[in-house]
C-alpha positions as CSV (number, residue, x, y, z in Angstrom):
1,X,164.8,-19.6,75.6
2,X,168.4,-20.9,76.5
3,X,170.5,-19.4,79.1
4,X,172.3,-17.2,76.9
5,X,169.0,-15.6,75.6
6,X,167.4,-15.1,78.9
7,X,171.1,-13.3,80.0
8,X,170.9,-11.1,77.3
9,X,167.0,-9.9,77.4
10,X,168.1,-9.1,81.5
11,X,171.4,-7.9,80.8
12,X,169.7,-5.3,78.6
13,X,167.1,-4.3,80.4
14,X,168.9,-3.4,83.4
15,X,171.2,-1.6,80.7
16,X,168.7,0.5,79.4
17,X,167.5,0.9,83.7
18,X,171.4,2.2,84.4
19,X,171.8,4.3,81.6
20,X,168.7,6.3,81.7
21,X,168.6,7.2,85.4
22,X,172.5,8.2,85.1
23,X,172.0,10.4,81.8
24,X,168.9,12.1,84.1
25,X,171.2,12.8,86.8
26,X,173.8,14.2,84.4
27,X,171.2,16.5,82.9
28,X,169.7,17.6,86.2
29,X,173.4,18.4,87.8
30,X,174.6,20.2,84.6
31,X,171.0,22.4,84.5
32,X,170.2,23.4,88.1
33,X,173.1,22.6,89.8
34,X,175.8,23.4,88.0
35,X,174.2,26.3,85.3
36,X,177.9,26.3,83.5
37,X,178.2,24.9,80.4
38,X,182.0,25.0,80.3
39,X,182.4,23.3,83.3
40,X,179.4,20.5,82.7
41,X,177.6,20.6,79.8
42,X,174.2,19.1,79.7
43,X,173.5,15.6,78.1
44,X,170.8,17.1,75.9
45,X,173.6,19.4,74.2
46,X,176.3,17.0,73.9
47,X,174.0,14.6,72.4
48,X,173.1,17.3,69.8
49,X,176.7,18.3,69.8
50,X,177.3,14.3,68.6
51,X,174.7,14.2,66.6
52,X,176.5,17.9,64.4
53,X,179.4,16.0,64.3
54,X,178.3,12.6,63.2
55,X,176.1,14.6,60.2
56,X,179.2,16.9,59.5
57,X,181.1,13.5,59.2
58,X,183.9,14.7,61.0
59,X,183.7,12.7,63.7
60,X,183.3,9.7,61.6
61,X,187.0,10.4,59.3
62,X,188.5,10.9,63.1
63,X,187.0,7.3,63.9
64,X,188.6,6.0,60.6
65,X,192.0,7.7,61.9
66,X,191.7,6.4,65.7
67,X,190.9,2.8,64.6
68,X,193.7,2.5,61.9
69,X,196.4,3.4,64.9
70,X,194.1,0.6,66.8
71,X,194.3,-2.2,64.3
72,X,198.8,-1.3,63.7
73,X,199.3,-1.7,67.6
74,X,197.3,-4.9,67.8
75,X,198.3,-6.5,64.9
76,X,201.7,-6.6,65.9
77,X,201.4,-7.0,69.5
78,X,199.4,-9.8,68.5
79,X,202.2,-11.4,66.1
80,X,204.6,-10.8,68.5
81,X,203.1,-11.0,72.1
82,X,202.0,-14.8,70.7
83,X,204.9,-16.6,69.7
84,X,206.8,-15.2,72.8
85,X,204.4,-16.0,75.0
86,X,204.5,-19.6,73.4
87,X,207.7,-20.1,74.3
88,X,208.4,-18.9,77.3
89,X,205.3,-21.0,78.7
90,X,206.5,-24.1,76.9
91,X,210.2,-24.1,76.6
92,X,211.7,-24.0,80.4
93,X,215.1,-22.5,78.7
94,X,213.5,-19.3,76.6
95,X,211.4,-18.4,80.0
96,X,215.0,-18.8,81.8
97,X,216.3,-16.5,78.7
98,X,213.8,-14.2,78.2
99,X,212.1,-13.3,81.3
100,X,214.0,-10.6,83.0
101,X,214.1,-8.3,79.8
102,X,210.1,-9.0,80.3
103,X,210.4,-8.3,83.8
104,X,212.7,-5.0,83.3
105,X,210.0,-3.8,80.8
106,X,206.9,-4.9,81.7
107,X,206.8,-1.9,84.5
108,X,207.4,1.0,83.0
109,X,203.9,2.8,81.5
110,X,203.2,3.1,77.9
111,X,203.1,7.1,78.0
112,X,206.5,6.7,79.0
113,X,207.8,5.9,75.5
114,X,206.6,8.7,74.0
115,X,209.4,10.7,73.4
116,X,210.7,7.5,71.9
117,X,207.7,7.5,69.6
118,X,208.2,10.5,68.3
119,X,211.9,10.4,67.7
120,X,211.5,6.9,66.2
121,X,208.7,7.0,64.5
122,X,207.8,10.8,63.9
123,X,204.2,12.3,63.9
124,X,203.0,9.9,62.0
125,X,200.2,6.7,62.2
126,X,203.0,4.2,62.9
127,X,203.9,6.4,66.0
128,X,200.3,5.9,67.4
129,X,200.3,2.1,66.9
130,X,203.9,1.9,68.5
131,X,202.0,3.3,72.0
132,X,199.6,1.0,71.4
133,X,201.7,-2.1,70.6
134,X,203.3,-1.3,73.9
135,X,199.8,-1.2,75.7
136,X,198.7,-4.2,74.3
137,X,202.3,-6.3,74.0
138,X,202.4,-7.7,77.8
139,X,199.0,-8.6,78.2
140,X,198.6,-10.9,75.6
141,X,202.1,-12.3,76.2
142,X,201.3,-12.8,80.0
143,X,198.2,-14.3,79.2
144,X,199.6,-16.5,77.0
145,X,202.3,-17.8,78.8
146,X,200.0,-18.3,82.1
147,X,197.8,-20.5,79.3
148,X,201.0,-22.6,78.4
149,X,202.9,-23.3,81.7
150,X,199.7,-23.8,83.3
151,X,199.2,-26.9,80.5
152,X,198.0,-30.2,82.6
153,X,200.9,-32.5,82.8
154,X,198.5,-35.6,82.1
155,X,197.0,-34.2,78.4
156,X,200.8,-34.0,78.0
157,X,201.0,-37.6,78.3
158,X,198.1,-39.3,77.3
159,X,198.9,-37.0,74.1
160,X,202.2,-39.0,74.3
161,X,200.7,-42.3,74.5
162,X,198.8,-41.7,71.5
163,X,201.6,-41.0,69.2
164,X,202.1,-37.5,69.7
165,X,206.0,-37.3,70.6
166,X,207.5,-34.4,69.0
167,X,207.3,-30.9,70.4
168,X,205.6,-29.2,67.9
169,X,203.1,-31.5,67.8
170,X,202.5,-31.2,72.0
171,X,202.4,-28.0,71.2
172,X,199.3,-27.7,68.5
173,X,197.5,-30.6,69.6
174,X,197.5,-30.3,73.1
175,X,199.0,-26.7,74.3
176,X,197.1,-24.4,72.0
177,X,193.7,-26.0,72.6
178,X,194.0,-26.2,76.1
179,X,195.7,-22.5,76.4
180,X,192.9,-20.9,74.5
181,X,190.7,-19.6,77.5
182,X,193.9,-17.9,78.8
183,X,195.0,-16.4,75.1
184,X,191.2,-15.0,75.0
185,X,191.4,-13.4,78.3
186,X,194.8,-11.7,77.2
187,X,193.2,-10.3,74.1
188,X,190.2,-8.5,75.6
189,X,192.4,-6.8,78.2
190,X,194.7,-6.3,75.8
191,X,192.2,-4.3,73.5
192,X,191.1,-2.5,76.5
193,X,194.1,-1.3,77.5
194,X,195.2,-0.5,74.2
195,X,192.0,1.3,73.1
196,X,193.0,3.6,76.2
197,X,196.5,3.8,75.3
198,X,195.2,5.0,71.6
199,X,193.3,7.9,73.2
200,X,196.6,8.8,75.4
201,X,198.8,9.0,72.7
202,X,197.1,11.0,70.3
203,X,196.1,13.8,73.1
204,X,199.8,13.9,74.0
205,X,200.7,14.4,70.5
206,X,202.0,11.5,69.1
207,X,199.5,12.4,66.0
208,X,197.9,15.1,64.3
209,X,194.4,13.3,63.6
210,X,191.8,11.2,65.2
211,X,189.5,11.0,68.3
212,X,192.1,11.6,71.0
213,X,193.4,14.9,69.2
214,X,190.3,16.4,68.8
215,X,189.4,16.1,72.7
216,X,192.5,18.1,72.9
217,X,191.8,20.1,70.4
218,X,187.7,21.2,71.5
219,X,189.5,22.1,74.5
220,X,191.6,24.5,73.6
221,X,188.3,25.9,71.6
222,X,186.3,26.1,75.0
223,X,184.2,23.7,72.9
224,X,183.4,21.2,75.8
225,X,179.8,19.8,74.7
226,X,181.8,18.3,72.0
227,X,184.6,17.3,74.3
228,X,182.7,15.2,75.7
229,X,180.9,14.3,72.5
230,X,184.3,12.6,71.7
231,X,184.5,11.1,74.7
232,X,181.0,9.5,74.9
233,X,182.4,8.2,71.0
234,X,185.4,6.6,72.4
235,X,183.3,4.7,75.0
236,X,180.8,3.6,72.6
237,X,183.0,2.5,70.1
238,X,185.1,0.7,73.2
239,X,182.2,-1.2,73.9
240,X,181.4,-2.3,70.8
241,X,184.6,-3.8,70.3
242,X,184.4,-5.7,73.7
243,X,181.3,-7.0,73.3
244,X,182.0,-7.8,69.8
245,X,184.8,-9.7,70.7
246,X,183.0,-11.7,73.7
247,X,180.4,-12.8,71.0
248,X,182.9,-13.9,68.3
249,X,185.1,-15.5,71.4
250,X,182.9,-16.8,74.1
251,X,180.0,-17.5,72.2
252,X,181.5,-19.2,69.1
253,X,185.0,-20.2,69.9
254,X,184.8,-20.9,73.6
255,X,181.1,-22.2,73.4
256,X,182.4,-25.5,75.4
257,X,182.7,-23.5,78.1
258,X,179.5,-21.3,78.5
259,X,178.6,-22.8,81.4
260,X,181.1,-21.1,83.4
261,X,181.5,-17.8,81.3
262,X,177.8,-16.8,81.4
């Protein structure tokens, strides 16, 4: 068994150890302590509140909603956030150039461009993935810069001494390899943020559908097992995409460095 394996089996073990005893203490403080299913309901009928709406599919066609407004904000933060990042980290003049607008926006919360989202953009799906794109914009280009700045001055030139002498070519061979670790870092807090972001903006009404709405929505019903039926959904689903991404990244692409990142 390598070192990966034997992290895993412990890893889930003490998984399986965490979550039990805190879905016992949930269930014993929403029986005998707290007797009021509006306030707290118990994990036994939220779990059979997820399970109505996984077999009703409702919850499912919400999923499809929430993730399509996922994938729109991180596609183009991703084709944006990238090449910015790119070149502000590698060209001293466009960091000079561009780096106060950053600055300026970089600050202010996603939630704040709302209003904007819903002028621009309307009601609508590409409303959703605007708040997201925000959420997930500066991360990746932070990340990404820090990757290419931060480039070691010597691959630079022993890349030089072996024939590699035009920017572009620096810039593939040397900065993108070497920037890597930093770009991967960007893109898993990137996804986390923007998975929360997601949530935000559909429960502020930036759209009429998915998971975020409905949380909303079973709240104004008094409906509040399957409040947090939603919200155990959102976590799930949030985890699977980190780990998914740590498996597909660290394992496979980054697997020269799993010494240090298990």
């Amino acid at each position: 068994m390598n070192n990966y394996e034997h992290f895993l089996k412990k890893y889930k073990i003490y998984t399986i150890v965490s979550l039990g005893i805190a879905f016992a203490i949930w269930q014993l403080v929403a029986v005998f302590i707290v007797n009021n299913s509006f306030i707290l309901p118990s994990f036994t009928d939220t779990i059979t509140s997820l399970y109505n709406l996984i077999r009703s599919m409702e919850i499912l066609s919400d999923l499809a909603i929430s993730m399509y407004h996922f994938v729109i904000g991180m596609f183009f933060a991703i084709i944006v956030g990238l090449p910015i990042g790119m070149a502000m980290g590698w060209f001293k003049k466009v960091d000079y150039f561009m780096d106060p607008l950053i600055e300026l926006l970089r600050p202010i919360p996603p939630l704040a461009w709302i209003p904007f989202a819903i002028v621009w953009f309307g009601l609508t799906h590409q409303s959703a993935g605007f708040i997201i794109f925000i959420g997930a914009f500066f991360p990746i280009l932070t990340n990404t810069y820090s990757g290419f700045s931060s480039v070691p001055k010597t691959l630079v030139e022993a890349a030089m001494v072996l024939g590699c002498t035009k920017n572009i070519d620096l810039l593939k061979s040397v900065g993108m390899p070497s920037s890597f670790p930093d770009i991967a870092v960007g893109l898993r807090v990137a996804m986390g943020i923007g998975w929360m972001c997601l949530v935000a903006a559909e429960l502020f009404g930036v759209s009429k559908e998915g998971l975020g709405y409905k949380i909303w929505w079973y709240y104004y019903l008094h409906r509040m097992d399957n409040v947090l039926s939603y919200m155990i959904a959102l976590g799930l689903i949030g985890l699977g995409i980190n780990w998914g991404f740590r498996y597909i990244v660290e394992k496979k692409l980054l697997k020269w460095m799993e010494g240090t990142v298990y």
